[in-house]
C-alpha positions in Angstrom: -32.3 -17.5 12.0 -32.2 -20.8 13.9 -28.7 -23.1 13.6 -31.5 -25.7 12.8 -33.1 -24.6 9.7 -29.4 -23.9 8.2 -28.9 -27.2 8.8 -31.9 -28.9 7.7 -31.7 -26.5 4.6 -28.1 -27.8 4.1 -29.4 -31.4 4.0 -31.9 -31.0 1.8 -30.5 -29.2 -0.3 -27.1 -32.1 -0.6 -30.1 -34.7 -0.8 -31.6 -33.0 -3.6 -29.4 -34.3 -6.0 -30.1 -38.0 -5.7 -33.3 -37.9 -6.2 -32.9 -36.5 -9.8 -32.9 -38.7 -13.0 -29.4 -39.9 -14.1 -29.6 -38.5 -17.5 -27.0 -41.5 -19.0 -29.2 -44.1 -17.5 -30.5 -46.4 -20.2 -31.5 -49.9 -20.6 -28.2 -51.4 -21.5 -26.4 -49.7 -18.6 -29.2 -51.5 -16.6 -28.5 -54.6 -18.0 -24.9 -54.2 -18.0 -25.2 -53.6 -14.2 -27.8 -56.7 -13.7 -25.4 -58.7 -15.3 -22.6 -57.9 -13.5 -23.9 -57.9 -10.0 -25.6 -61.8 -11.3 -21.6 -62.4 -12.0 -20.4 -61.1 -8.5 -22.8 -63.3 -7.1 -22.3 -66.4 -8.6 -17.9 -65.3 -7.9 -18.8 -65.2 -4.2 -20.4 -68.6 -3.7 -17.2 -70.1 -6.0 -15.2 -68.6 -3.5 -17.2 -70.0 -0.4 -17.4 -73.2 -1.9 -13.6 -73.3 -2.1 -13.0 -72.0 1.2 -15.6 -75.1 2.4 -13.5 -77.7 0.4 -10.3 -76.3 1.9 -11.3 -76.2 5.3 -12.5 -79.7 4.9 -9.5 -81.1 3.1 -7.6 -79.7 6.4 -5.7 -77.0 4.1 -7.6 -74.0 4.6 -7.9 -70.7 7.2 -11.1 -71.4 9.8 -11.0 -67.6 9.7 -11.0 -67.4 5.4 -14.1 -70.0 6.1 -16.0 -67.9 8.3 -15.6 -64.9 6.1 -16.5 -66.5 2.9 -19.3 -68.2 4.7 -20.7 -64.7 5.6 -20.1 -63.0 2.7 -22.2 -66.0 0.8 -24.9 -65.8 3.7 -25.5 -61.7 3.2 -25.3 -62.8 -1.2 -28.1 -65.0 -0.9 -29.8 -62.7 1.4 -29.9 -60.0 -1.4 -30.4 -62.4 -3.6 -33.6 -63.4 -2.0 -34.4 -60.1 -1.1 -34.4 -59.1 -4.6 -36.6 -62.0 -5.9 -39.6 -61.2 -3.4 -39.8 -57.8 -4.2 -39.9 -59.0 -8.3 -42.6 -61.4 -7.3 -44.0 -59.1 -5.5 -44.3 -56.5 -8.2 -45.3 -59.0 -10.3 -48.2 -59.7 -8.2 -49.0 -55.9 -8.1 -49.1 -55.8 -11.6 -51.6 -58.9 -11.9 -54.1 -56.7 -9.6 -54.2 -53.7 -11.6 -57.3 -53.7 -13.8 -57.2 -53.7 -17.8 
């Protein structure tokens, strides 16, 4: 037997278990989790914005700036992210026939 196919076996096999259904998944959990990652979101640009008005008022860390700055830059990233693939569902589901 070829190292290989152990190995490929091996990965599929550690794979396989992610693609199952999570059997506690439910609608509230899914709304539970919507909420809190709409809460995290709207946390990080509080923090940016504060970092900004810190570094501006001459108080704050240029390198606590360029961290929050990023950190906001890759949340509305997501963010938008997120909303085209909605719309874009949506738009899907507007093409299917009745």
């Amino acid at each position: 037997m070829d190292i290989r196919t152990l190995s490929a076996t091996s990965g599929y096999a550690a794979a396989r278990p992610a693609t199952k259904a999570d059997p506690e998944f439910n609608a509230t959990s899914a709304t539970e989790r919507a909420k809190a990652s709409f809460e995290n979101f709207t946390n990080t640009l509080k923090t940016s914005e504060q970092a900004s008005v810190q570094a501006m008022t001459g108080n704050g860390d240029p390198h606590a700036l360029v961290q929050a700055l990023a950190q906001t830059e890759l949340a509305v990233e997501t963010a938008v992210t997120v909303r085209n693939k909605v719309v874009e569902a949506y738009q899907e589901i507007l093409r299917m026939p009745v």
